[in-house]
C-alpha positions in Angstrom: 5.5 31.7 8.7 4.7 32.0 12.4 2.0 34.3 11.6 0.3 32.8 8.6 0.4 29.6 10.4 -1.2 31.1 14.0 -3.8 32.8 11.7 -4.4 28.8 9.2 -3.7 26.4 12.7 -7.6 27.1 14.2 -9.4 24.8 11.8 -7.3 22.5 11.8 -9.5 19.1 12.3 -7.6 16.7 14.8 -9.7 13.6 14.4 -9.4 14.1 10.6 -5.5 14.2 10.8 -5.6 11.6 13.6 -7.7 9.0 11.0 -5.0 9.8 8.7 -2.1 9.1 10.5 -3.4 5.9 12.2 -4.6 4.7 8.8 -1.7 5.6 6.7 0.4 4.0 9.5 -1.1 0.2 8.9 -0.9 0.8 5.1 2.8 1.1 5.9 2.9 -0.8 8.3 1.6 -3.7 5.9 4.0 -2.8 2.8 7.1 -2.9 4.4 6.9 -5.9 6.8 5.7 -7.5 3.6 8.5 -6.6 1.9 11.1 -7.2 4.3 9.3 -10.9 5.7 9.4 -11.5 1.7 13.3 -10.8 0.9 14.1 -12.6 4.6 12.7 -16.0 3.8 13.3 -16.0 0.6 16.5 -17.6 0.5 15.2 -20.4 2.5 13.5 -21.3 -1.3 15.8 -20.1 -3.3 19.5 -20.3 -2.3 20.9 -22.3 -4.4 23.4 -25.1 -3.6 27.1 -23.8 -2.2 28.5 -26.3 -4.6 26.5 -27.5 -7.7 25.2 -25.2 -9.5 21.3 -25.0 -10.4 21.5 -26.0 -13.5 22.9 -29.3 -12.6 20.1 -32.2 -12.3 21.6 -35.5 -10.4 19.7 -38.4 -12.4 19.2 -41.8 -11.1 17.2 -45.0 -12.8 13.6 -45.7 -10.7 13.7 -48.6 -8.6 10.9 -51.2 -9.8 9.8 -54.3 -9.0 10.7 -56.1 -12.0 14.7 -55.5 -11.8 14.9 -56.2 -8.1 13.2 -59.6 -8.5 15.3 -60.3 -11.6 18.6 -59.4 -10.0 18.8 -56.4 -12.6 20.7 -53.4 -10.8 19.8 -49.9 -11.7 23.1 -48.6 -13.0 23.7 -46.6 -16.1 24.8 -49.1 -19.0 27.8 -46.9 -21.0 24.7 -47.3 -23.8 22.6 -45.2 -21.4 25.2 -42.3 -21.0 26.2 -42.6 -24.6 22.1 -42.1 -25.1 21.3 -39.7 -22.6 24.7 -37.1 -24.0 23.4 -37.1 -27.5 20.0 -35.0 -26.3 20.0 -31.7 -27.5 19.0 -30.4 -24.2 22.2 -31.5 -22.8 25.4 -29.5 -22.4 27.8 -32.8 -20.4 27.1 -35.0 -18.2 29.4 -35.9 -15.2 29.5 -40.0 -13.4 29.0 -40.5 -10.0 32.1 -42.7 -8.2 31.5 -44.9 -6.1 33.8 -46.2 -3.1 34.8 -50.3 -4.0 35.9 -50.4 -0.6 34.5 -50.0 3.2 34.5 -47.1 5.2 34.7 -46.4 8.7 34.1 -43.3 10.4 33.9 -41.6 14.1 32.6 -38.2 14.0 32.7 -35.7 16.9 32.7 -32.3 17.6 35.6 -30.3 19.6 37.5 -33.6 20.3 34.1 -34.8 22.1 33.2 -37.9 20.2 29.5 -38.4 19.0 28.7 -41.4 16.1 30.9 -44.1 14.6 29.2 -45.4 11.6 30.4 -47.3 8.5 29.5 -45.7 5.2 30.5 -44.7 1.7 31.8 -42.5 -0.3 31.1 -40.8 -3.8 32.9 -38.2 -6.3 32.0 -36.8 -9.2 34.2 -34.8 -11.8 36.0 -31.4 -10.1 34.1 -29.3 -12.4 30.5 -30.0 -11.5 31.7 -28.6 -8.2 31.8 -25.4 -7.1 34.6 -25.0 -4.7 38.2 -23.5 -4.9 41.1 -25.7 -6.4 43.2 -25.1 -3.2 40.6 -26.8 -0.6 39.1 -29.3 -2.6 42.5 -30.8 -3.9 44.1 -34.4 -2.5 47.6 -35.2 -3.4 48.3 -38.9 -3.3 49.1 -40.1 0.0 48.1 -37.2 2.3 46.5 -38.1 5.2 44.1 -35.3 5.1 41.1 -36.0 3.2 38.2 -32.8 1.9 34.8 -33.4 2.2 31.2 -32.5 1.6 28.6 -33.4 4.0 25.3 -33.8 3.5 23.4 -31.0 5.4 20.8 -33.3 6.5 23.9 -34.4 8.7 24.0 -30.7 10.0 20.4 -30.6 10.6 20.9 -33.7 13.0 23.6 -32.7 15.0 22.1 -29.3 15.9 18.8 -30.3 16.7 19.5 -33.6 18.0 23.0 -34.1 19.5 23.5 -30.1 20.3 20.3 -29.7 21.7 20.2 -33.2 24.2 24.1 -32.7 25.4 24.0 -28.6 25.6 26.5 -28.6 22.2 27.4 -25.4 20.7 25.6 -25.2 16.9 27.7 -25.1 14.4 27.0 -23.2 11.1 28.7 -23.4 8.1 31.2 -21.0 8.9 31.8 -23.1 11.5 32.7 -26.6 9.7 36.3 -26.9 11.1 35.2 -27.9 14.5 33.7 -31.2 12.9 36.7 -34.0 14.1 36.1 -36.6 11.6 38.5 -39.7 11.9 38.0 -42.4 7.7 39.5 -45.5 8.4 39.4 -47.3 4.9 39.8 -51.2 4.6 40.6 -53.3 1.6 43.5 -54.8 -0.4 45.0 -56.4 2.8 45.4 -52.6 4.2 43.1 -50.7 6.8 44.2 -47.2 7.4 43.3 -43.9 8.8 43.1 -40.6 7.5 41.6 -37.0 8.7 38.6 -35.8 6.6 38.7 -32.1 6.7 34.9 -30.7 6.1 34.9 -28.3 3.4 31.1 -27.4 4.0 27.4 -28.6 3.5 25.1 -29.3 0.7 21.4 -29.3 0.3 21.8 -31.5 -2.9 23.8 -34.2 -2.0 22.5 -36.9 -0.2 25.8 -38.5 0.0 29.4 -37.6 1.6 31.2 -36.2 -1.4 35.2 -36.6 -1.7 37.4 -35.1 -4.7 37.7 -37.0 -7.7 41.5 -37.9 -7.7 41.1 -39.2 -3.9 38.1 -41.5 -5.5 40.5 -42.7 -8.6 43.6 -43.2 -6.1 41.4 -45.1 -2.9 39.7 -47.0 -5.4 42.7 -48.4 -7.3 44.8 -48.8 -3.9 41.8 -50.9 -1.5 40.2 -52.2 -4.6 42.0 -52.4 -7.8 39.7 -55.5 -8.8 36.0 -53.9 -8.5 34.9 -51.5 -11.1 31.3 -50.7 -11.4 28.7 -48.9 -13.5 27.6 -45.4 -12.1 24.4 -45.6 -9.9 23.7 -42.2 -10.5 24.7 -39.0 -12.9 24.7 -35.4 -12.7 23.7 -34.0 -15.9 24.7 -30.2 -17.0 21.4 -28.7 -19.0 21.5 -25.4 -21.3 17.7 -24.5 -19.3 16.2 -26.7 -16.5 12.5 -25.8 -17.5 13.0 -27.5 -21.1 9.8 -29.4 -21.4 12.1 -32.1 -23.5 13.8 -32.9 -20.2 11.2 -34.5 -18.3 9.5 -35.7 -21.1 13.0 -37.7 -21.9 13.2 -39.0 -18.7 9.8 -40.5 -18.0 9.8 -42.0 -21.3 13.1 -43.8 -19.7 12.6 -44.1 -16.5 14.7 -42.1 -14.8 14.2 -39.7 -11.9 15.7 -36.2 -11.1 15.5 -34.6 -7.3 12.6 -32.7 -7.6 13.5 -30.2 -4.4 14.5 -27.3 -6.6 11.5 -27.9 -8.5 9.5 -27.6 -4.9 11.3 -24.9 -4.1 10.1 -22.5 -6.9 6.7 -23.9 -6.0 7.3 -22.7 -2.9 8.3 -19.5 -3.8 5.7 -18.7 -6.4 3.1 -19.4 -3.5 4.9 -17.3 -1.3 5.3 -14.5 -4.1 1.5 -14.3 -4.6 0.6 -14.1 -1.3 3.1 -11.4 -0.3 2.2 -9.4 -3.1 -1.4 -9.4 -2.1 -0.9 -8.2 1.2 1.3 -5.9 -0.2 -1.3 -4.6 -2.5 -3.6 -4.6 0.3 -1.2 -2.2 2.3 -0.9 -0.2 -0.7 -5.1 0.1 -1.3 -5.1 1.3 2.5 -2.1 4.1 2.2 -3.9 5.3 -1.0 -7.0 5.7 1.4 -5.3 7.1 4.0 -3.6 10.2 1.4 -7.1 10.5 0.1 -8.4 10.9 3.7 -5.4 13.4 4.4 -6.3 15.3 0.7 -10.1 15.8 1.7 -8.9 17.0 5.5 -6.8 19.7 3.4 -9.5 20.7 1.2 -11.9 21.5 3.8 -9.0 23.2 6.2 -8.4 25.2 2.9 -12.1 25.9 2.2 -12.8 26.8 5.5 -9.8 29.1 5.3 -10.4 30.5 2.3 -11.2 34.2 3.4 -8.0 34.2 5.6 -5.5 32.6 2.6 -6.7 35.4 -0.3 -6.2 38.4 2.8 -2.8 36.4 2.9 -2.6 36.9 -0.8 -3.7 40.3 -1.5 -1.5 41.6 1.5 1.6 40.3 -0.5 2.4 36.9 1.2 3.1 34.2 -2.0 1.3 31.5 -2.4 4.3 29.1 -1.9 4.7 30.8 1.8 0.9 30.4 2.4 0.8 26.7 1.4 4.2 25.7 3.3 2.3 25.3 6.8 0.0 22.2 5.4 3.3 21.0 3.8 5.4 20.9 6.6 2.5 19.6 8.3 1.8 16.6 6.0 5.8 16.1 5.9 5.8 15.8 9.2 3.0 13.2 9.8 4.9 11.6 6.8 7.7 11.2 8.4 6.3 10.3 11.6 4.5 7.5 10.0 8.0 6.1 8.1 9.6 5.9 11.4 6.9 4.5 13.6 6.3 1.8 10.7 10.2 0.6 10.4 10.6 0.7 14.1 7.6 -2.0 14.2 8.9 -3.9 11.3 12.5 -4.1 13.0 10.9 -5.6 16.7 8.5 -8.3 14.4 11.6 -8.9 12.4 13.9 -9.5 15.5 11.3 -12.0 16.8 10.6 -14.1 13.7 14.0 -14.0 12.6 15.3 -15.5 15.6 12.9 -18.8 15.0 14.3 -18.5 10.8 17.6 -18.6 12.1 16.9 -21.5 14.7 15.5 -24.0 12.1 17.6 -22.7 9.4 21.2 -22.0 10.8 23.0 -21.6 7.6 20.7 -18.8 6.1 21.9 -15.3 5.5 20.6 -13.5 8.2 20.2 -10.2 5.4 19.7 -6.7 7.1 17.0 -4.2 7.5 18.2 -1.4 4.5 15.8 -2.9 2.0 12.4 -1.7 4.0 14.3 1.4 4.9 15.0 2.3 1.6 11.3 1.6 0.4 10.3 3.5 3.8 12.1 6.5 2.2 10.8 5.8 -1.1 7.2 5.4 0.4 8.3 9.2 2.0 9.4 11.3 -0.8 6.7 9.9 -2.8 3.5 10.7 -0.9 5.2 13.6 0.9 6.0 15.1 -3.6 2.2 14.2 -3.8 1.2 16.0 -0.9 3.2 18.8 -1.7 1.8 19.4 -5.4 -1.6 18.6 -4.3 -1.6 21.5 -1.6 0.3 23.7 -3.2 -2.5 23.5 -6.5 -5.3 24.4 -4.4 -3.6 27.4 -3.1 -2.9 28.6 -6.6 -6.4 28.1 -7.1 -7.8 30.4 -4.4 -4.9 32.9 -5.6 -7.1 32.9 -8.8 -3.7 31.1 -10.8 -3.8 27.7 -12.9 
């Protein structure tokens, strides 16, 4: 091979090759930080909640003007939830609990305090949650309480308390270092219990406590107040039923619309990635055609030397293997150049992902590698076939 390829290497056209490399270098360049910027953010969009599942909608009625001037509250009426279960779009429906009774709390991280507040709690039914049996159980009179937090509570700590006091972050792995101290009044009683943060949600507005701790508190600080459910989670056979938002405005009722923002969000964020992608694609195809018509002419210009080649007995697989290994070789150069670039941008913008958004996966780098590879074997297969069809046809084959 030393030979045929001293005797091939003299017309070999450096610019051409050079035009090639550079160019099929930013169509790959393009594809696979596309790619991999795509599958890294797209769990900021789309990861559903740790603990109600997405086809859960929490319903609530819309606050007017008219009930709040005639003293109506906007509670579901048992009519209402009888109503709203007989829809065909609906699989069960779950009641939000309220706490009858007041709530203090002092919250602080690593036995340095940080807020005391009053607020409230709220359950709904174990099954609409999504969390073992073991941490999300309360036997009656434990002192050690489970809870959900809002992550909006999560957000605020790290950039607000962390940041301003030099406070480590805390991510949701990271829960137990929460210290937060429920002292519950009501029935003639005030006492303190340890709530024990289970994790965060991106649903729930609202600190969420298990269902038999709700049904115990309530009928121990306040055995005389019973209410109607503010709001409801409702359990629906497909979210995108048209009959379920037609149902609702006709009743006045709202549904968080984050999830439907979300997939807004990510079909914007589909379309554009794909165009860029396709845009790295058009320029890679232009970049092998580039490489194709630089073989061609090295071929042509060879032509005389590559049938001596063949008459003197060297196959045609021998003769064509130098402008293979060549074009495998810029290939592969290409591949690597163009991952080791994706993995610096990635590093940079994944640090500021991970600083606004603590709890995302941080993922890894194999799914651009392995459409690097694929990008590889697939223009280096094309390459291959390509060259090795124009040396057939000098060798007078077909």
């Amino acid at each position: 091979m030393n030979l045929v390829w001293k005797l091939l290497r003299h017309h070999i056209s450096i610019p051409q090759l050079t035009g090639f490399f550079f160019a099929n270098l930013v169509g790959m360049l393009i594809v696979l930080l596309g790619f991999q910027f795509y599958r890294d953010v797209l769990p900021v969009f789309t990861s559903d909640d740790s603990f109600m599942k997405a086809d859960f909608l929490i319903v609530s009625k819309r606050v007017n003007m008219g009930n709040t001037l005639s003293g109506r509250d906007n509670n579901f009426t048992p009519d209402d939830l009888q109503e709203l279960e007989n829809q065909p779009f609906v699989s069960h429906i779950g009641r939000f609990t309220s706490s009858e009774y007041r709530v203090d709390a002092a919250m602080g991280i690593n036995g340095q305090p940080l807020i005391k507040t009053e607020l409230f709690f709220e359950s709904v039914p174990d099954e609409f949650v999504d969390t073992p049996r073991d941490d999300w159980g309360y036997q009656s009179g434990s002192q050690v309480v489970p809870v959900i937090l809002p992550r909006t509570y999560l957000n605020m700590y790290n950039f607000g308390f962390a940041q301003a006091r030099s406070l480590p972050k805390i991510s949701d792995g990271l829960a137990g270092m929460i210290d937060l101290q429920i002292t519950i009044h009501g029935n003639g009683r005030s006492d303190t219990y340890k709530g024990r943060v289970v994790g965060f949600s991106n649903r729930l507005n609202t600190i969420l406590v298990p269902q038999t701790f709700m049904d115990w508190s309530n009928h121990t600080y306040a055995p005389e107040q019973r209410s109607n459910p503010s709001r409801i989670v409702v359990e629906v056979a497909n979210p995108a039923d048209e009959r379920i938002m037609t149902f609702f405005e006709e009743k006045g009722y709202e549904v968080e619309t984050d999830k439907l923002n979300a997939e807004k969000t990510t079909y914007f964020l589909r379309m554009i990635v794909t165009i860029v992608m396709v845009i790295g694609l058009v320029i890679s195809v232009l970049s092998f055609y580039i490489l194709m018509l630089s073989i061609f002419l090295l071929v042509q210009k060879n032509s005389e030397k590559l049938q001596n080649l063949l008459l003197i007995g060297y196959s045609p697989a021998r003769v064509a293997r130098p402008y293979q290994t060549l074009t495998i070789v810029l290939n592969m150069a290409v591949a690597l150049i163009a991952w080791g670039v994706v993995a610096l941008v990635r590093g940079y913008y994944m640090d500021i992902i991970e600083t606004i958004f603590p709890q995302i996966d941080p993922g890894s780098l194999w799914p651009s590698a392995v459409l690097a590879l694929i990008l590889l074997t697939v223009v280096s297969l094309l390459n291959i076939l390509v060259i090795r069809h124009q040396i057939n046809r000098i060798s007078g084959k077909r």
